[in-house]
C-alpha positions as CSV (number, residue, x, y, z in Angstrom):
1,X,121.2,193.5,257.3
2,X,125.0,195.1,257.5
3,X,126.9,195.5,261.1
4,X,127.2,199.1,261.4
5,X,130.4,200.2,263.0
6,X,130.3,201.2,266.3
7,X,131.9,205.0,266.8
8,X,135.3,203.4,268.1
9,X,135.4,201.7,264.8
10,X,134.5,204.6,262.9
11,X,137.6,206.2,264.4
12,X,140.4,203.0,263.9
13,X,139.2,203.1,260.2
14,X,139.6,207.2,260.1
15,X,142.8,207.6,261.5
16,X,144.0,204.1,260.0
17,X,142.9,206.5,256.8
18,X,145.2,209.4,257.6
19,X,147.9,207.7,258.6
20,X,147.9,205.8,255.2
21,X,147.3,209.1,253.2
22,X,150.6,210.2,254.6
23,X,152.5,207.7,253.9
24,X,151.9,207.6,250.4
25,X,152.5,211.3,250.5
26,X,155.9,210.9,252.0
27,X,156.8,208.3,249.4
28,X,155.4,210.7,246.1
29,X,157.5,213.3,247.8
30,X,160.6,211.3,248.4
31,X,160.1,209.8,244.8
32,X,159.8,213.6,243.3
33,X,163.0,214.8,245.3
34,X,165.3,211.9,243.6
35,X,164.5,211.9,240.5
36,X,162.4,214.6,239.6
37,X,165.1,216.2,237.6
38,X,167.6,215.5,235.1
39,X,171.5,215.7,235.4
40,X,172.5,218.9,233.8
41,X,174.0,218.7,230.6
42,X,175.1,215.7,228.0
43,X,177.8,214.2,226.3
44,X,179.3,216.3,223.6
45,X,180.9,214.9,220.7
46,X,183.2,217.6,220.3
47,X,184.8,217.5,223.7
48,X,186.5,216.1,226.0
49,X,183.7,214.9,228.2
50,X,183.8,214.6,231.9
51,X,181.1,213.1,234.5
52,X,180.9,214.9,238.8
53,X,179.3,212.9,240.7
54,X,178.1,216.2,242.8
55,X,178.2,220.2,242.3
56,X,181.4,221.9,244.2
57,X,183.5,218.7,242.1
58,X,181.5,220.2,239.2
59,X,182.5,223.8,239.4
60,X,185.9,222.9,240.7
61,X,186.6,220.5,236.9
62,X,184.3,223.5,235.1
63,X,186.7,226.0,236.4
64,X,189.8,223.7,235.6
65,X,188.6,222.3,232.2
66,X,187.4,225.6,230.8
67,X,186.4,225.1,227.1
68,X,188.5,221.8,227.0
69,X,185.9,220.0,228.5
70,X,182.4,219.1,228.4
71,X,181.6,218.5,231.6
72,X,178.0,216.7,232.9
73,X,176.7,217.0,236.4
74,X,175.0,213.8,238.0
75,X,173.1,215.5,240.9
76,X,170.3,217.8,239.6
77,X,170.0,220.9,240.8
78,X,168.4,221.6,244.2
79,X,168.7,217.7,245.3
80,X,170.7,217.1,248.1
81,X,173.3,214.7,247.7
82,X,173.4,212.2,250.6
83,X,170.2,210.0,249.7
84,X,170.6,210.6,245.6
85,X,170.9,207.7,243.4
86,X,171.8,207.9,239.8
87,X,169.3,206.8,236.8
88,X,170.2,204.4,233.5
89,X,171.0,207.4,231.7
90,X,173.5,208.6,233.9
91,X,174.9,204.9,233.3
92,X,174.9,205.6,229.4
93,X,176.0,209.2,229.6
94,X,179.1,207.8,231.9
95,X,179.9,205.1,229.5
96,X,180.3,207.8,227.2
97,X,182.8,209.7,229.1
98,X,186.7,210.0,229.5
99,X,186.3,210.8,232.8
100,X,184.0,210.2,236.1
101,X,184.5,212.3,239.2
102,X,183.5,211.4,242.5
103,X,183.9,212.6,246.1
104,X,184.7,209.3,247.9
105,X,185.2,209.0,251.8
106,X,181.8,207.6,251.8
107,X,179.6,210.5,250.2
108,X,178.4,208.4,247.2
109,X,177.5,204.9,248.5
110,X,175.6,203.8,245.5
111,X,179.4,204.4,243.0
112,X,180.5,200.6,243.5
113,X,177.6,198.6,241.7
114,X,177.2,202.5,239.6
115,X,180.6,201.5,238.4
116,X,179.7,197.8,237.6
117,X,177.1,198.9,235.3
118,X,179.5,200.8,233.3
119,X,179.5,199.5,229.2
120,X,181.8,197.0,229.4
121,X,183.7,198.8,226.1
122,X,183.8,202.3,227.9
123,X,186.9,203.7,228.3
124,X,186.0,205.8,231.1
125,X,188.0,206.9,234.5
126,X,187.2,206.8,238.1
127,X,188.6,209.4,240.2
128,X,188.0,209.6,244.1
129,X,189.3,213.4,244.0
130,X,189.6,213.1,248.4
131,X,192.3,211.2,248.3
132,X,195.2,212.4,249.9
133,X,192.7,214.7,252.4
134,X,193.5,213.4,256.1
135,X,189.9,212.3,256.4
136,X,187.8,212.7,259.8
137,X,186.6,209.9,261.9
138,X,183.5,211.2,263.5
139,X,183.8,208.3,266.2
140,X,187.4,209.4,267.4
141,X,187.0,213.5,266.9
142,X,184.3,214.3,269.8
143,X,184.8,218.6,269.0
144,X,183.0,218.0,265.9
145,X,179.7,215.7,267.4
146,X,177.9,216.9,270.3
147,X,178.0,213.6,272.8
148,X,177.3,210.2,272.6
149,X,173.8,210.0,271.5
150,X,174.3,211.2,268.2
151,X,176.6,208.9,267.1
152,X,173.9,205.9,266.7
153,X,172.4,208.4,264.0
154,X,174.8,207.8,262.1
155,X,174.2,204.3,261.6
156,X,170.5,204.1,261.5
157,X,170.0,203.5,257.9
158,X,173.1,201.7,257.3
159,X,170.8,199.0,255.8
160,X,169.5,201.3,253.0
161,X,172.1,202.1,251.1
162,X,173.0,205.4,252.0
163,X,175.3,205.1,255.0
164,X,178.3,206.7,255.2
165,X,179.5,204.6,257.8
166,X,181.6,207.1,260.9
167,X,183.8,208.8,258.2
168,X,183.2,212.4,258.0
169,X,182.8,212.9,253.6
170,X,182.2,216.8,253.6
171,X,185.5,217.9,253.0
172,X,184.7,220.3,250.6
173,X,183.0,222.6,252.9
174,X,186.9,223.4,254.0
175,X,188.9,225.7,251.6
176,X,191.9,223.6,252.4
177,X,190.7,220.7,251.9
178,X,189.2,222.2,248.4
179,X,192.3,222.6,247.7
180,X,193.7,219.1,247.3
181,X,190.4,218.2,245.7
182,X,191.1,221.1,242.7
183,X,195.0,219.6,242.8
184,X,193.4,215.8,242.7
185,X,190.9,217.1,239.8
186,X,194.0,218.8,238.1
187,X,195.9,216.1,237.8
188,X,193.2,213.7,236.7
189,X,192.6,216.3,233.7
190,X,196.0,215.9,232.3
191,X,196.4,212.6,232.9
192,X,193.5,211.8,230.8
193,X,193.7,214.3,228.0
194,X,197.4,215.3,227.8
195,X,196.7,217.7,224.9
196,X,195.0,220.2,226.4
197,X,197.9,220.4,229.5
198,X,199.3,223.7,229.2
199,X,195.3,225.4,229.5
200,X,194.2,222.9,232.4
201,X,197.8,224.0,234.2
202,X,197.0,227.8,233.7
203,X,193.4,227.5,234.6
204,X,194.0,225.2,238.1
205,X,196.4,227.9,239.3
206,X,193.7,230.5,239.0
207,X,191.4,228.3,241.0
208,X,194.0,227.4,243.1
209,X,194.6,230.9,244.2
210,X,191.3,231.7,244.4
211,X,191.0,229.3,247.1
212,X,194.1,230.4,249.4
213,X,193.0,233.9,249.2
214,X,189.7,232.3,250.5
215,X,191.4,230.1,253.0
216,X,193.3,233.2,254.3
217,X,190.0,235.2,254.6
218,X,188.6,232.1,257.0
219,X,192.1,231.8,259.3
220,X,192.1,235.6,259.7
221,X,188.7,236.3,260.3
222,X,188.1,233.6,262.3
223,X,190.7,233.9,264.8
224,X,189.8,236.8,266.0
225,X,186.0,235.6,267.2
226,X,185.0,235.5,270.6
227,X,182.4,232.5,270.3
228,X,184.4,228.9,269.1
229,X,180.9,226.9,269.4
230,X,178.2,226.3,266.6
231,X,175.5,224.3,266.4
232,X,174.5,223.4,262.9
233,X,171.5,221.2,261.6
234,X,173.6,217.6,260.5
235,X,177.2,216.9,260.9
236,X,178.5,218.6,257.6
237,X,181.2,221.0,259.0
238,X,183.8,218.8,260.3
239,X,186.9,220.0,258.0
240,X,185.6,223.3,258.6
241,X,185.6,223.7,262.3
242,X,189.4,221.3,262.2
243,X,191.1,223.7,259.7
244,X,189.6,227.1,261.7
245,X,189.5,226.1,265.5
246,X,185.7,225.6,265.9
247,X,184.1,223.5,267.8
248,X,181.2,221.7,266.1
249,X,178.1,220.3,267.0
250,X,175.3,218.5,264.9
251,X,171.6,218.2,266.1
252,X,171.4,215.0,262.9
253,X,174.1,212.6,262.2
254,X,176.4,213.0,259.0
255,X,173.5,212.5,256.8
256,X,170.6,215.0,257.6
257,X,168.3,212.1,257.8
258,X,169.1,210.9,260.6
259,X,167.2,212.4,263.0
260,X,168.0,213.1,266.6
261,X,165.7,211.8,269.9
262,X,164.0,214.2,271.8
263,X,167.2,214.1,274.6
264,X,168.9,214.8,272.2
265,X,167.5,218.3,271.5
266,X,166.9,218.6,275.1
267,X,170.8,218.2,275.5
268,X,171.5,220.7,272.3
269,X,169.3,223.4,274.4
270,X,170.9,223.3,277.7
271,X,174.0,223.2,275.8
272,X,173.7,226.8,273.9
273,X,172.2,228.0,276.9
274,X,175.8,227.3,279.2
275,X,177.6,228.8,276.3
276,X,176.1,231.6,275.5
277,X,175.6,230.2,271.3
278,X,173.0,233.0,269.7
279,X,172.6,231.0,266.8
280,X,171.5,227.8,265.3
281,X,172.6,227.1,261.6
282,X,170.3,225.5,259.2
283,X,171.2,224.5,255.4
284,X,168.8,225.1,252.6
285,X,168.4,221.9,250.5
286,X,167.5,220.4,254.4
287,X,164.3,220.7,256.1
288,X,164.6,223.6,258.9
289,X,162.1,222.4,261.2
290,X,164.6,220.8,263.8
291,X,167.1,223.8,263.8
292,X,164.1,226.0,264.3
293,X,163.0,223.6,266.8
294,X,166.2,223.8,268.6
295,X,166.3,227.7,268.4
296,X,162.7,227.6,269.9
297,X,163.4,225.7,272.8
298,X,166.7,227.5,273.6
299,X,165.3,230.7,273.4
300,X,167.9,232.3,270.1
301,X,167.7,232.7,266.8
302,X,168.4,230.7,263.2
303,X,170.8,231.2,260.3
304,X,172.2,229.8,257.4
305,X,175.2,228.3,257.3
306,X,175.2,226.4,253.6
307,X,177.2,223.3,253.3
308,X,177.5,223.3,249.7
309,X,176.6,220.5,248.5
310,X,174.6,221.9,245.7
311,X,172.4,225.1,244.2
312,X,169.0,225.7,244.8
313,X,167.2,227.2,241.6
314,X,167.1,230.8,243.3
315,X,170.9,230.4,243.9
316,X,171.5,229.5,240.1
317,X,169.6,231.9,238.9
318,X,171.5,234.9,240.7
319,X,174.8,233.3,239.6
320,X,175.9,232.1,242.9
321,X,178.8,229.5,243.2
322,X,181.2,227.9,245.2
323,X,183.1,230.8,246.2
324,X,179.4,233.3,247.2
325,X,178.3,231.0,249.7
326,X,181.4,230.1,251.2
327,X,182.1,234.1,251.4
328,X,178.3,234.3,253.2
329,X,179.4,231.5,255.4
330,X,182.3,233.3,256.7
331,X,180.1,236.3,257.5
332,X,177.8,234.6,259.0
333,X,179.7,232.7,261.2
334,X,181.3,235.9,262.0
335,X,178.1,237.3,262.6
336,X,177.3,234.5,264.9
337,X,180.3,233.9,267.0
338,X,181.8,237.8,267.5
């Protein structure tokens, strides 16, 4: 005759059930969101081909290359960029390439043994287009992280090979700092295919003063708030609240996985509560659930504040780019601080 399971055992094995059920859920999920997608576009045999590691470096070389330049995006779209890793093909597509583009300060953590893997025979370029940005140390500037208990998020998955260690790598989201990038991605243009000079010149200063008018817009507009304080959902703003006198702070770390405690948001509450912060900004290609959390327990509202690291479909498909969301940043963060 069989045991039969008493009711307490009935329940160990059911919940033992769900719990296992959701983790293979949260590994098909995470699976689907890395590589789910292709890079956008392929090596051109015509062209002068160049590889971004990430979208605004993509634009920025698109912009600058023009019809010079094939140019092939790593990072599908609607992915967000800090726990990406690259696939074989994006190896053989590289190999293929003149040039490879790549943030640096710590964004992409997987370029080293990426770079190893490179054919042997390819003739191909690694740029770090941040250099020469006067990069953030998130440990030493305390106006851009909100107190002392977020800075062990930062280093909670240093082990899986995506930490980007205390160094602050958004420094795109900054117009200024853009604009050393676009110099950076300039200059790596010429250097590599000196033929087509004279157009990459012509198109870089177009770029270029499309991001000082855009850098004015932010120092004008922003001066004149009441409200210096925002809360955003991880620590991607950095550059931005340096360059614009705002003071920043992150309910996750530097990458948006790395969650907060529950002190934490306790902290965050009381803390938009003494300043009188109406909003709490979340990011689309991040989940909202701790922003609106936040907001909840605080008693004020959400909004987006987009941190650019890449399109979502709906964003592609109404031709939105670099320059759209960093203009509905500014008026939202006018919005949220006048």
């Amino acid at each position: 005759m069989k045991n039969r399971l008493t009711n307490s055992e009935k329940r160990s094995r059911f919940f033992m059930t769900v719990a296992l059920c959701s983790i293979m859920m949260l590994i098909v999920s995470a699976c689907g969101s890395n590589s789910g997608s292709s890079s956008q576009g392929k090596i051109s045999e015509d062209h002068f081909n160049v590889v971004t590691s990430f979208y605004p470096i993509y634009e920025f070389t698109k912009a600058i290359g023009g019809d010079d330049v094939n140019v092939i995006n790593l990072l599908p779209t609607g992915v967000e960029p800090h726990d990406w890793t690259p696939r074989s093909q994006d190896i053989v597509n590289t190999s293929k390439a003149g040039l490879f583009l790549y943030n640096g300060a710590g964004l992409e953590a997987w370029v080293p043994n990426f770079l190893k893997g490179l054919d042997k025979d390819s003739d191909v370029k690694a740029v770090e287009v941040s250099a020469g940005i006067n990069l953030i140390d998130s440990e030493e500037e305390d106006h851009t992280h909100e107190g002392e208990a977020h800075d062990d998020h930062a280093h909670d998955h240093e082990d899986d090979g995506h930490n980007h260690g205390s160094i602050d790598p958004h420094t795109w989201v900054s117009p200024k700092s853009a604009l050393v990038m676009a110099e950076n991605i300039k200059n790596s243009l010429v250097e590599a295919d000196p033929e087509h000079k004279a157009g990459y010149e012509e198109r870089y200063s177009e770029l270029k003063q499309q991001l000082e008018d855009l850098d004015t817009k932010f120092t004008e507009q922003l001066s004149n708030v009441s409200q210096k304080e925002i809360v955003v959902s991880h620590q991607a703003f950095g550059y931005l609240a340096r360059d614009y006198g705002l003071t920043q702070h992150s309910i996750m770390g530097l990458s948006p996985d790395a969650e907060p405690t529950g002190q934490d948001i306790v902290k965050l509450a009381n803390l938009v509560k003494e300043e009188g912060i109406r909003y709490i900004f979340f990011e689309e290609l991040v989940s909202d659930k701790l922003a609106k959390t936040l907001a909840s327990e605080a008693g004020v509202e959400t909004m987006v504040l987009n941190p650019v690291e890449g399109l979502t479909e709906e964003q592609l498909q109404n031709g939105d780019n670099y320059f759209t969301l960093m203009e509905k940043n500014l008026q939202n963060l006018v919005t949220a601080l006048q």
